[in-house]
C-alpha positions as a Python dict, from the first residue, in 0.01 Angstrom:
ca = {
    (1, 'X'): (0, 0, 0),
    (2, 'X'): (-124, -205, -328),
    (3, 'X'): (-203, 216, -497),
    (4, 'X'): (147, 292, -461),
    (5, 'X'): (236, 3, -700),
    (6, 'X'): (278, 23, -1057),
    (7, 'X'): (417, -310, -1217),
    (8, 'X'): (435, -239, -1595),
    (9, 'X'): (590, -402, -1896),
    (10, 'X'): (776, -246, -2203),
    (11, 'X'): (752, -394, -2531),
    (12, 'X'): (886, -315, -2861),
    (13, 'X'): (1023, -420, -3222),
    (14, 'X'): (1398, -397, -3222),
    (15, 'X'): (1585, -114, -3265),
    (16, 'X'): (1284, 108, -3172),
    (17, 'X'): (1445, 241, -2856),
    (18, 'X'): (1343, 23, -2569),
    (19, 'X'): (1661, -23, -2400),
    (20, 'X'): (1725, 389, -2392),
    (21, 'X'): (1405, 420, -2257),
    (22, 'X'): (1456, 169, -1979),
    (23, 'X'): (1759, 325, -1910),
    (24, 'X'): (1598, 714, -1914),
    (25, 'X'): (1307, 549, -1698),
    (26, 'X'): (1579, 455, -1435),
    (27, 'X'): (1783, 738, -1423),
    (28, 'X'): (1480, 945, -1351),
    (29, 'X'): (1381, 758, -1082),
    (30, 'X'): (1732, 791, -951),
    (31, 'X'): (1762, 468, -867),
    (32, 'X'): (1900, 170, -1114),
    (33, 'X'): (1864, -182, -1001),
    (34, 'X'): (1836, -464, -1256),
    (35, 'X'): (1921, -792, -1359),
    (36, 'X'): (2256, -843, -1527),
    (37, 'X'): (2369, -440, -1455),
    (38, 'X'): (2669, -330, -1624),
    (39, 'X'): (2879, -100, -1472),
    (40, 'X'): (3183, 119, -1602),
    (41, 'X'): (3390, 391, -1430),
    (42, 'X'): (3336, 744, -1428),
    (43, 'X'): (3145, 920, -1699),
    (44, 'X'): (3148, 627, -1896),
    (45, 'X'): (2879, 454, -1636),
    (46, 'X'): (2567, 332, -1785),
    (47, 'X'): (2294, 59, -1679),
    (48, 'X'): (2225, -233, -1921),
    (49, 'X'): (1954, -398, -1870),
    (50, 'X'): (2116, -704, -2166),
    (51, 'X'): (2331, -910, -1972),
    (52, 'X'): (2377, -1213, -2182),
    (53, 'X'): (2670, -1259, -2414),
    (54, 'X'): (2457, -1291, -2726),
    (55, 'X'): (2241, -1025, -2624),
    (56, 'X'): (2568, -758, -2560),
    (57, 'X'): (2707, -906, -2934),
    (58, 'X'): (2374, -816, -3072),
    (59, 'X'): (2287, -529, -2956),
    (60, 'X'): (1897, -714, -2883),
    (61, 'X'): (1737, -831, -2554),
    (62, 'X'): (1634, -1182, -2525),
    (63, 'X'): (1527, -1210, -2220),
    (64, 'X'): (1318, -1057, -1950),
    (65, 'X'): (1500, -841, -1732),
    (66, 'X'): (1347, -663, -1386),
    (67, 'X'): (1399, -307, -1236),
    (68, 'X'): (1262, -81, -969),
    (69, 'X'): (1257, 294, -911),
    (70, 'X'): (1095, 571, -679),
    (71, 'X'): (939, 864, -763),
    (72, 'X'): (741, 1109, -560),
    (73, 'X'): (385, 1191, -755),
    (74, 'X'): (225, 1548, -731),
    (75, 'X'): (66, 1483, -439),
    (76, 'X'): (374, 1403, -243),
    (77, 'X'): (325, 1019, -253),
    (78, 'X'): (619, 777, -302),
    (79, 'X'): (506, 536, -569),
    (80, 'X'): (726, 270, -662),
    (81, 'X'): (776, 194, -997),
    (82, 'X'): (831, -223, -1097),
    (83, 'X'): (960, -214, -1458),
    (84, 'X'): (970, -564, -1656),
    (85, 'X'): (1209, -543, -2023),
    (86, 'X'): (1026, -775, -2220),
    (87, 'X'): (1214, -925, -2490),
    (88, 'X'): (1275, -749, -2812),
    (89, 'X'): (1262, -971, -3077),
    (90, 'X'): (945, -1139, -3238),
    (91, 'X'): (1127, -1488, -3196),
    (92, 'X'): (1002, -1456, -2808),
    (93, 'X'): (691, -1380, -2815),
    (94, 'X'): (630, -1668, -2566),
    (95, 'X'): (848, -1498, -2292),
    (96, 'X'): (730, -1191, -2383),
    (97, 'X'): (344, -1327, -2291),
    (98, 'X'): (448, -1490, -1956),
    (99, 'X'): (580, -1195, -1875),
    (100, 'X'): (277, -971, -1941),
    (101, 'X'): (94, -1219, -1684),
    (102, 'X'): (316, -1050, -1431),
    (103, 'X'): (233, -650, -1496),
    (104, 'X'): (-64, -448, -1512),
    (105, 'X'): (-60, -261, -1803),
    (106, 'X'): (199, -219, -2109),
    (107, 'X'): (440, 71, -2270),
    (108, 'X'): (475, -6, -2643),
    (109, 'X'): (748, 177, -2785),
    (110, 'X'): (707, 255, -3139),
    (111, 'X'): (996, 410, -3394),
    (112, 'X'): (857, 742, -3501),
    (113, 'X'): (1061, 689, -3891),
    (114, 'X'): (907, 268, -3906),
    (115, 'X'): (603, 329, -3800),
    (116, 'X'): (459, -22, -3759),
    (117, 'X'): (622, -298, -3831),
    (118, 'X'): (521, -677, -3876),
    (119, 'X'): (683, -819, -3564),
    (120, 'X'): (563, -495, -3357),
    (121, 'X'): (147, -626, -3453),
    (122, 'X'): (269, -975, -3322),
    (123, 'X'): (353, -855, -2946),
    (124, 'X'): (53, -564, -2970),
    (125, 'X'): (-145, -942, -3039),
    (126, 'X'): (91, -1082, -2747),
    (127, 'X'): (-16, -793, -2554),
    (128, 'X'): (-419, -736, -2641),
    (129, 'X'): (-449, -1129, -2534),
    (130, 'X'): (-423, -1029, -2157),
    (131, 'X'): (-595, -728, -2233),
    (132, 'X'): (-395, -501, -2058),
    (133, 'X'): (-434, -121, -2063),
    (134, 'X'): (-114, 22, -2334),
    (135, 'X'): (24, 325, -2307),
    (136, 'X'): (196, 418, -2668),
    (137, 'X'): (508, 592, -2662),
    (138, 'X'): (654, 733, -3018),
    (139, 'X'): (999, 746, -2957),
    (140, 'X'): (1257, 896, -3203),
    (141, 'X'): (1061, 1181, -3298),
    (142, 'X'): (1356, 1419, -3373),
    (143, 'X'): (1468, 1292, -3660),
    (144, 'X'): (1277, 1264, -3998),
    (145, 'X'): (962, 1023, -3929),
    (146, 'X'): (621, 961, -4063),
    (147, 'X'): (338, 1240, -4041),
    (148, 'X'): (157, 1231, -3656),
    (149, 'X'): (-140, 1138, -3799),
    (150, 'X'): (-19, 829, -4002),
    (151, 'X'): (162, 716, -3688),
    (152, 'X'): (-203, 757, -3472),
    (153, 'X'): (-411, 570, -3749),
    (154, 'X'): (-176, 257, -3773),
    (155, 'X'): (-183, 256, -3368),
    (156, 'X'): (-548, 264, -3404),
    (157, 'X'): (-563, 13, -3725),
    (158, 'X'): (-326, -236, -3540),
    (159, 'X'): (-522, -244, -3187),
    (160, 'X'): (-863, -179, -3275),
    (161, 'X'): (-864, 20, -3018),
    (162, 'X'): (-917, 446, -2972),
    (163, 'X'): (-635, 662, -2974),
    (164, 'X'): (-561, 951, -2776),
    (165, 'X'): (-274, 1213, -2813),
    (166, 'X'): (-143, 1363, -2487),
    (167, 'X'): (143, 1501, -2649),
    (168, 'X'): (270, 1679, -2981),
    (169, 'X'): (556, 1699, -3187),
    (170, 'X'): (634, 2086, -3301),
    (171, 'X'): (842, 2040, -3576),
    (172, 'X'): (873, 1691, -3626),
    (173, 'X'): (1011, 1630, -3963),
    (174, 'X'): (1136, 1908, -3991),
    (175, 'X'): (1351, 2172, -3770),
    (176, 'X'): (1223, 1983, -3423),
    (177, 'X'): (1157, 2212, -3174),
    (178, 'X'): (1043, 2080, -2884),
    (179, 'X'): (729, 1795, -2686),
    (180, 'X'): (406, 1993, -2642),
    (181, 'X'): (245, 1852, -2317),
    (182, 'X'): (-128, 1897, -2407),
    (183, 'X'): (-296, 1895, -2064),
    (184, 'X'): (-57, 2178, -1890),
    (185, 'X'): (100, 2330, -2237),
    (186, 'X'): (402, 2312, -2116),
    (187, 'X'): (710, 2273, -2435),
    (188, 'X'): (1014, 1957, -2320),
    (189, 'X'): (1330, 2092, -2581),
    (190, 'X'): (1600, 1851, -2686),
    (191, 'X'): (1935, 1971, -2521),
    (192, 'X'): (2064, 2291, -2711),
    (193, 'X'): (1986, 2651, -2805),
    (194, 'X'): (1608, 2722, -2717),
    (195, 'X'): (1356, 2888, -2947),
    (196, 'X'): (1252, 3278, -2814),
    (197, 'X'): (912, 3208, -2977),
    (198, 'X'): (770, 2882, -2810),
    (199, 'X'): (836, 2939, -2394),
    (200, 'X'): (505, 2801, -2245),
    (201, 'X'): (171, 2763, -2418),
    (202, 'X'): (62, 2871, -2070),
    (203, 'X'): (277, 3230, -1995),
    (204, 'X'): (0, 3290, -2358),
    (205, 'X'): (360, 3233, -2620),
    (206, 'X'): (223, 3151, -2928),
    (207, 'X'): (201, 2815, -3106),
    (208, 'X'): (347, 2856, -3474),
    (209, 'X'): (52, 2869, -3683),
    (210, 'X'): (145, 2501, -3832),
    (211, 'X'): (108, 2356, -3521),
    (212, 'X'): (-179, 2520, -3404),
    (213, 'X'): (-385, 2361, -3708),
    (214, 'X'): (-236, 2056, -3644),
    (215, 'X'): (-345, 2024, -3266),
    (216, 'X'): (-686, 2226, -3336),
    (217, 'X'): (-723, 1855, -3594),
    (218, 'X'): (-605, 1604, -3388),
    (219, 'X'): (-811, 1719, -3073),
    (220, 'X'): (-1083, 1737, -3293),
    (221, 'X'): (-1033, 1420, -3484),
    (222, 'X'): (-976, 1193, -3207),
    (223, 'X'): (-1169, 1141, -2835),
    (224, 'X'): (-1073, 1309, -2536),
    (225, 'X'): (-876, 1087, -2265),
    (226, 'X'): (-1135, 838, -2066),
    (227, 'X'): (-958, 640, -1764),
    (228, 'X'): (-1240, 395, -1730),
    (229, 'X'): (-1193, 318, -2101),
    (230, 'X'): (-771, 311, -2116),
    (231, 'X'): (-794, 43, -1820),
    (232, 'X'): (-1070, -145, -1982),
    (233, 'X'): (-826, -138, -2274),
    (234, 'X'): (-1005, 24, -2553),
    (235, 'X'): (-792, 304, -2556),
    (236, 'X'): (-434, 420, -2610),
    (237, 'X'): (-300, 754, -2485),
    (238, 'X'): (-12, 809, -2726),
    (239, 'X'): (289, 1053, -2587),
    (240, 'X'): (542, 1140, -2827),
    (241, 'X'): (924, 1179, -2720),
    (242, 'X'): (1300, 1110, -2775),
    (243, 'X'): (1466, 846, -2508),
    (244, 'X'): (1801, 919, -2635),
    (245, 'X'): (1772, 1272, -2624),
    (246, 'X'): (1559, 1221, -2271),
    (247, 'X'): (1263, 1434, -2355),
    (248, 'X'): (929, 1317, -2332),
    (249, 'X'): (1027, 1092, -2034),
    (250, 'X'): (950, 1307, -1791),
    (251, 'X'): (589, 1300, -1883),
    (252, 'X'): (545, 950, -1946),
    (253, 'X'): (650, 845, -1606),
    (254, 'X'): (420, 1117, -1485),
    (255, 'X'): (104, 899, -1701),
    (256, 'X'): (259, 626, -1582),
    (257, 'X'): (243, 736, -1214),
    (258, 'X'): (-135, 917, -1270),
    (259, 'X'): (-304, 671, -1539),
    (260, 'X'): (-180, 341, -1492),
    (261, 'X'): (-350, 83, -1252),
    (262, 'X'): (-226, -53, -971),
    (263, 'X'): (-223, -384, -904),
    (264, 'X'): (-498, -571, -1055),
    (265, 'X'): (-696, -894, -917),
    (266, 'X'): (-570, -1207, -1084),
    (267, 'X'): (-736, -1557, -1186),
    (268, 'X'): (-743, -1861, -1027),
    (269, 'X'): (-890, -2202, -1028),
    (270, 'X'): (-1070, -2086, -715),
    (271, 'X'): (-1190, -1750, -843),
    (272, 'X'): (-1055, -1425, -856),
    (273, 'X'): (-752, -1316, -575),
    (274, 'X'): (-801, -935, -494),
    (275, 'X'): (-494, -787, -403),
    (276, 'X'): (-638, -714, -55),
    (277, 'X'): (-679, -1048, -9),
    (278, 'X'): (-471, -1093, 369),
    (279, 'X'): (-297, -1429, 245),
    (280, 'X'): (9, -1411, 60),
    (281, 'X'): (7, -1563, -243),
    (282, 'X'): (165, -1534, -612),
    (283, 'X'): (295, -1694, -914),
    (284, 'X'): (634, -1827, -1079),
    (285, 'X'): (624, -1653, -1432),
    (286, 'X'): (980, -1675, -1480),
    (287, 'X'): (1275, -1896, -1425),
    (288, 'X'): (1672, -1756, -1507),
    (289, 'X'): (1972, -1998, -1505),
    (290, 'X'): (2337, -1901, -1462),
    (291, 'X'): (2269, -1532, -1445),
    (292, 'X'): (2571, -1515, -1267),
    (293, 'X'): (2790, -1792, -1431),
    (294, 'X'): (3018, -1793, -1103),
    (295, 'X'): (2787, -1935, -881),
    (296, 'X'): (2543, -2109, -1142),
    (297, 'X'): (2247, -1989, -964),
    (298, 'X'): (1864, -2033, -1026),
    (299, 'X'): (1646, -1754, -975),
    (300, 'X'): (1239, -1816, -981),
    (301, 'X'): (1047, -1467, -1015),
    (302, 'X'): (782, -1404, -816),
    (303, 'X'): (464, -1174, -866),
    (304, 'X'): (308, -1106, -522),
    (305, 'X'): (-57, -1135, -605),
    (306, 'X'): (-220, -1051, -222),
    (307, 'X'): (-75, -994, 133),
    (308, 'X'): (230, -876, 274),
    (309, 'X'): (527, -1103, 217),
    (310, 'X'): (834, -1086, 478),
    (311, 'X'): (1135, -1293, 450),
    (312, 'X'): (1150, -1585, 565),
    (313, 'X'): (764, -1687, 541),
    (314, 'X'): (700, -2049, 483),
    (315, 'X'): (509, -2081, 164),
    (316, 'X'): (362, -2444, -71),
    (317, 'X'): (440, -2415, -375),
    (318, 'X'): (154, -2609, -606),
    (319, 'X'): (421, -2797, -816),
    (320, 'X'): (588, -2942, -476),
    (321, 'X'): (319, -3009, -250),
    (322, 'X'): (496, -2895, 117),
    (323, 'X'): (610, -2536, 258),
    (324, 'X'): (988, -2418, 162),
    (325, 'X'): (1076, -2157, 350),
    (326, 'X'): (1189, -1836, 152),
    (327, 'X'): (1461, -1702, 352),
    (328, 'X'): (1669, -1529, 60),
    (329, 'X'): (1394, -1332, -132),
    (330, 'X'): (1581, -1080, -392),
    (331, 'X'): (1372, -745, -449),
    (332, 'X'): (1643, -579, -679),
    (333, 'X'): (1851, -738, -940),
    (334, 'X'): (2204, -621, -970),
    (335, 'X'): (2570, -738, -930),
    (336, 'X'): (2520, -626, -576),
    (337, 'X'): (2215, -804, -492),
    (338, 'X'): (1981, -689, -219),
    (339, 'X'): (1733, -910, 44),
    (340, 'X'): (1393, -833, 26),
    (341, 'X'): (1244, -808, 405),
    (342, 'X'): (942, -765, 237),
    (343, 'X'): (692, -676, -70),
    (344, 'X'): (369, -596, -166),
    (345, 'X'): (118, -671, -392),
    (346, 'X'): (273, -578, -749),
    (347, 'X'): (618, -660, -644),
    (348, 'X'): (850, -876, -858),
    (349, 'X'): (1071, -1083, -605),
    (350, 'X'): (1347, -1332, -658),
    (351, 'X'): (1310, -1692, -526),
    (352, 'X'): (1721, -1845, -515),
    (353, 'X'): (1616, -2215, -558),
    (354, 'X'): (1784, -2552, -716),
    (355, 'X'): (1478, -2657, -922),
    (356, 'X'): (1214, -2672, -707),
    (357, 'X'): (1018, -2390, -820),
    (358, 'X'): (889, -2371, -1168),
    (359, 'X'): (713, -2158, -1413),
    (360, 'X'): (318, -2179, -1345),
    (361, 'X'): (378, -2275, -974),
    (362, 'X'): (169, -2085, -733),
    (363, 'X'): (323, -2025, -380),
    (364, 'X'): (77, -1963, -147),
    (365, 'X'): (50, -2012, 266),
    (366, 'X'): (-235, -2256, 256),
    (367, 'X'): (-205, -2426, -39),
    (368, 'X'): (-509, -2358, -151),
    (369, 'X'): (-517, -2114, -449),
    (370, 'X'): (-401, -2240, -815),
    (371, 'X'): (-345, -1933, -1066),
    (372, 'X'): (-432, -1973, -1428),
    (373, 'X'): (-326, -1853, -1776),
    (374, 'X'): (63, -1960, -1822),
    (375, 'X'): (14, -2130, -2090),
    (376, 'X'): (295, -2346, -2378),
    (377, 'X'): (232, -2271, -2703),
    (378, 'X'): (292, -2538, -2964),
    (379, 'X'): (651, -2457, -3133),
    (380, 'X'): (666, -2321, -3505),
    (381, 'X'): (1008, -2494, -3562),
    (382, 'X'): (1136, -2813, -3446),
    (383, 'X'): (1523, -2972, -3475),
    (384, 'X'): (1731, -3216, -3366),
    (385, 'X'): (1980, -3241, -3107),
    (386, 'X'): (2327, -3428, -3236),
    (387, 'X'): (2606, -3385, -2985),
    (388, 'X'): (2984, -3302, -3027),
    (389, 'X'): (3099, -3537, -2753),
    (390, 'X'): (2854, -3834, -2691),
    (391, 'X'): (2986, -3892, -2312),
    (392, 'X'): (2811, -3529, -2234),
    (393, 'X'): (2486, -3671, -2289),
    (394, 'X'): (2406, -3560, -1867),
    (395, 'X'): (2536, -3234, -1912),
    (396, 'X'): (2285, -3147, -2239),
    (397, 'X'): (1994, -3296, -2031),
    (398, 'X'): (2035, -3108, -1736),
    (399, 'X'): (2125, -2828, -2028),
    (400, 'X'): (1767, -2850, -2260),
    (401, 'X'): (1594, -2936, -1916),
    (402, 'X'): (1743, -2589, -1774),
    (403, 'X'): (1644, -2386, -2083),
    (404, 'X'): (1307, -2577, -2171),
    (405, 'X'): (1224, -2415, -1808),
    (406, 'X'): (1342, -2036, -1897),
    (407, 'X'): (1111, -2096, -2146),
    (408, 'X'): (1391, -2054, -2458),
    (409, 'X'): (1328, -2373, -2574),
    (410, 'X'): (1071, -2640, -2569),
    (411, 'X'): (1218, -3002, -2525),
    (412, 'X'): (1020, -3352, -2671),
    (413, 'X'): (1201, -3671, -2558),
    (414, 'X'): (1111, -3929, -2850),
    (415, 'X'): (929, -4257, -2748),
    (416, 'X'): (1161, -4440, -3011),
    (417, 'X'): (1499, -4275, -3132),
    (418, 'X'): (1761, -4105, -2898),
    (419, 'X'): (1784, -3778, -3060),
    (420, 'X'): (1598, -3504, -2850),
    (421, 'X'): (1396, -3304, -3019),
    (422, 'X'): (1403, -2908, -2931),
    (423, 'X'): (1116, -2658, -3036),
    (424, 'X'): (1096, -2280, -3076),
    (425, 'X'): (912, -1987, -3195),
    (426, 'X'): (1182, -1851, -3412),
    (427, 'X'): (1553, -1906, -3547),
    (428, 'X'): (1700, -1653, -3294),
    (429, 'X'): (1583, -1933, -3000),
    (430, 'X'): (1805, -2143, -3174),
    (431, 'X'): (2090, -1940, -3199),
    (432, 'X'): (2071, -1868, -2844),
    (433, 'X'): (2049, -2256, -2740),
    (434, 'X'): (2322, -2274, -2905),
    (435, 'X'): (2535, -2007, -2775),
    (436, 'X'): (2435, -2098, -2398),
    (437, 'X'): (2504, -2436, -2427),
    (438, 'X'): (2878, -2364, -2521),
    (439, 'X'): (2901, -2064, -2305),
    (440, 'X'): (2724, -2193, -2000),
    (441, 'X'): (2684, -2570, -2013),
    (442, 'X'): (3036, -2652, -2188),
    (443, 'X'): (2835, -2850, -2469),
    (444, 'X'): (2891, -2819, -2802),
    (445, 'X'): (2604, -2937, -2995),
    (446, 'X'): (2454, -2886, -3355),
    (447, 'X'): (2142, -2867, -3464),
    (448, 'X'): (1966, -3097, -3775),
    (449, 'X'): (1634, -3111, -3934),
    (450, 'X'): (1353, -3293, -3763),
    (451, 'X'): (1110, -3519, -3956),
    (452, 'X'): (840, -3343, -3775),
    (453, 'X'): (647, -2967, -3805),
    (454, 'X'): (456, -2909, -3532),
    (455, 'X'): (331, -3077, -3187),
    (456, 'X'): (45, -3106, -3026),
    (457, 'X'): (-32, -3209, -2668),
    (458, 'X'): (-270, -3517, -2597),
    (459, 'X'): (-537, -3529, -2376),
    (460, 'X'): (-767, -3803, -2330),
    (461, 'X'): (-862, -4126, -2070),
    (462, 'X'): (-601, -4353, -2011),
    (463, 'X'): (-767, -4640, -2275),
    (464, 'X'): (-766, -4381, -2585),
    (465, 'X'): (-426, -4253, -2555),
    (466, 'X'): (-270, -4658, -2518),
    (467, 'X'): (-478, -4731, -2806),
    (468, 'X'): (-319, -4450, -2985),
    (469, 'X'): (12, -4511, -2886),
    (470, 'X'): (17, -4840, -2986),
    (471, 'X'): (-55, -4727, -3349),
    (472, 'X'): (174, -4420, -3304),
    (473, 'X'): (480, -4509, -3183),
    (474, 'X'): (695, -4356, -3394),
    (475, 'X'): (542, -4011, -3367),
    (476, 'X'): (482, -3971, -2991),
    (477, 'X'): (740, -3796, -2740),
    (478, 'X'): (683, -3663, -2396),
    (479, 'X'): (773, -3327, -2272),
    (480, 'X'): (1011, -3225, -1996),
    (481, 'X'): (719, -3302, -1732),
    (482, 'X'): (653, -3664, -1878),
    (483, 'X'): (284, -3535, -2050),
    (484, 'X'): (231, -3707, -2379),
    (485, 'X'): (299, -3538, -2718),
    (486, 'X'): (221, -3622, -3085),
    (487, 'X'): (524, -3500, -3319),
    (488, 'X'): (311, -3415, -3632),
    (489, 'X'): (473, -3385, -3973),
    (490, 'X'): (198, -3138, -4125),
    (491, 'X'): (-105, -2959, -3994),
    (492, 'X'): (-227, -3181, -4211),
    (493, 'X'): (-152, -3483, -4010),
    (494, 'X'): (-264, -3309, -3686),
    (495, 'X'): (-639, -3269, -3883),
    (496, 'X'): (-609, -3628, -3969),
    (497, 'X'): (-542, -3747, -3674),
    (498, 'X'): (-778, -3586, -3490),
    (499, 'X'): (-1066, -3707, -3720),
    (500, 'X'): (-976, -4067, -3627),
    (501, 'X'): (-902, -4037, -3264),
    (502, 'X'): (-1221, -3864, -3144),
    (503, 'X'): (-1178, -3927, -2787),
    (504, 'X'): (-826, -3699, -2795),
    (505, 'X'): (-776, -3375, -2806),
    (506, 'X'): (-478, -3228, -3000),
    (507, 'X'): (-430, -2882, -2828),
    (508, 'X'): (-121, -2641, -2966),
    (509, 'X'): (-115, -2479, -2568),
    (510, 'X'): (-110, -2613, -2207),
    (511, 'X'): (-120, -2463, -1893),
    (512, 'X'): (197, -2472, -1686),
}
């Protein structure tokens, strides 16, 4: 069952496309489940996968959103597609890594008219640090973009990795005709009038000469397709395509579908877990609040790692210590939400739960396996917490506690002072703490500067970090699990700090 999984990720800068494609992805598959679904009436009905108010204002995705879909291959198999929305916006580029932990390989959507940008080389980095196989889709190539060569050097440039073109422009630039599918030579055409000339490269219509040259280059210029070498991730099969005008789409899924792995073996503390491993295990890379603000719910998502999951399996989870038994699992995520009776290896399930599962927890039946690499990653801005209304000081714990879990904020409780400290990647993390605390949590909070850069977490015996804190009272904190933290003003304080304190280590990540 594991080969008829493919669990995949799409990533993006905003604005290239990435929520048309989703959408296009879904509609092919005929099928459109997904968390936070917006629905209209009639012609006007469209899937969202951007549920959240700020998100909908903004026209951006913030957070991680997950969808399934069918599609027979050409072989008559059923494979079934698990599609995770990463985030869109640099500013997340912590979500966007947990949630790479979770899929097998990677779409990255590029605009054909920006080519790359600076926050699309930070999640390509994001991406490349799990090492996952990337599938490069040029989307908006009907309208006036960058030459097809530029576009396959910068992919190359960025990733340090080969590029290979599956598919052509004809036109692009210019009067766009059509998607040339290299393998079969078959011509995709935006909706409208079709061109006598092109038909099929295959019924022997001839290429225009322009395009010819161009393909007779590029096949020339760059390697032929290797499988072994996309899933060892040095190289990029790059399709080019339109989401909004749905053409191109058709042949990614099919890539998708033919090239992508299927589930892949994870690590572990106790070695590698194959997927055809007969225990059921898996991980916790993601944790929603409130995603329906009637019934303030908690979701925990689940990647099945090995085995055959069926509802109502007791199963430890390593941040508890004793079974829970999962009688609600969601497979789907939709207004209309559907029970999972069971999942395989690949599968993205839904956990209903009132805290007791978090991200980095491994649920397994024995208790026995602990998976690695969900890491924190030391915040690039920090600020203060001042509330509105003092006698809500509950509600905005319970509030940063909530969100610190999610994963949009970090939260450092101060050994001295009672303002709490919040820390993110970028200002748009802010902006959405904001905006959920009001919508969601009834707080109304503000933010102020904070005395302090960075943070790093300690690690040491229990004699060196007393000693330390004894000195360093004013610049310690602990995080929302109680582990110690050193608020540093500069990077260089944190060099400083380190040279005196031998026996500590400063690190910028820790696993969850």
């Amino acid at each position: 069952m594991t080969n008829s999984r493919r669990t995949f990720a799409i990533i993006s800068h905003p604005d290239a496309g990435k929520t048309t494609l989703t959408e296009k992805l879904l509609l092919q598959g005929g099928a459109i489940h997904l968390a936070g679904q917006v629905k209209a009436r009639g012609a006007a009905r469209r899937a969202r996968s951007d549920w959240m108010k700020i998100e909908q204002q903004r026209g951006i995705s913030v957070t991680s959103s997950v969808m399934t879909f069918e599609r027979t291959d050409a072989d008559g198999n059923t494979i079934t597609f698990n599609l995770l929305d990463t985030p869109g916006h640099e500013d997340f580029s912590e979500d966007t890594y947990r949630t790479l932990t979770a899929v097998d390989s990677a779409i990255m959507v590029i605009d054909a008219a920006k080519g790359i940008e600076p926050q699309t080389r930070k999640l390509f980095e994001v991406c490349r640090l799990r090492s996952l196989p990337i599938i490069t889709f040029i989307n908006k190539v009907d309208r006036e973009g960058r030459a097809c060569f530029d576009l396959m050097d910068e992919v190359a440039d960025m990733l340090a990795l080969d590029v290979c073109p599956m598919s052509w422009p004809v036109g692009m630039g210019g009067v766009f005709e059509g998607i040339l599918d290299i393998a079969s030579g078959r011509i995709s055409r935006p909706e409208g009038p079709k061109k006598e000339f092109l038909g099929t490269v295959d019924e022997g219509a001839a290429l225009p000469t322009e395009v010819a040259e161009e393909l007779e280059l590029a096949m020339a210029g760059y390697p032929e397709f290797d499988l072994d070498a996309y899933r060892s991730g040095d190289l990029t099969p790059v399709y080019f395509g339109s989401a909004l005008k749905n053409f191109g789409v058709t042949e990614l899924i099919e890539a998708i579908a033919a090239l992508a792995p299927p589930p892949r073996p994870q690590p572990s503390e106790q070695g590698t877990i194959e997927p055809e491993n007969k225990e059921v295990t898996g991980f916790i890379f993601k944790v929603q609040a409130n995603m329906d603000p009637m019934h303030r719910d908690r979701i925990a998502f689940m990647r099945l790692v090995s085995g055959t999951f069926k509802r109502g399996m007791k199963l430890t989870p390593s941040g508890l210590g004793k079974a829970i038994a999962v009688h609600s699992p969601i497979l789907f995520f939709a207004q209309d939400r559907e029970l999972a009776d069971s999942a395989e290896p690949g599968d993205i399930i839904g956990i209903p739960n009132h805290g007791t599962l978090r991200v980095g927890d491994t649920l397994s039946e024995r208790n026995d396996v602990r998976f690695t690499g969900l890491p924190n990653f030391a915040p690039e801005i920090l600020r203060r917490v001042q509330l509105k209304d003092p006698t809500k000081t509950k509600q905005l714990r319970k509030a940063l506690d909530d969100l610190s879990e999610e994963g949009v904020i970090q939260v450092f409780y101060p050994e001295l002072g009672s303002q709490w400290i919040v820390g993110v990647v970028g200002q748009l993390q802010l902006d959405v703490l904001i905006s959920r605390l009001e919508a969601e949590y009834k707080v109304e909070a503000v933010l102020e500067a904070s005395p302090f850069d960075t943070a790093r977490w300690l690690k040491g015996d229990d004699k060196a970090l007393r000693d330390f804190a004894e000195i360093n009272k004013m610049n310690l904190a602990k995080d929302r699990d109680g582990d110690p933290v050193f608020m540093a003003r500069s990077a260089w304080d944190v060099n400083y700090q380190q040279e005196r304190n031998p026996d500590l280590a400063f690190s910028a990540t820790k696993e969850r």
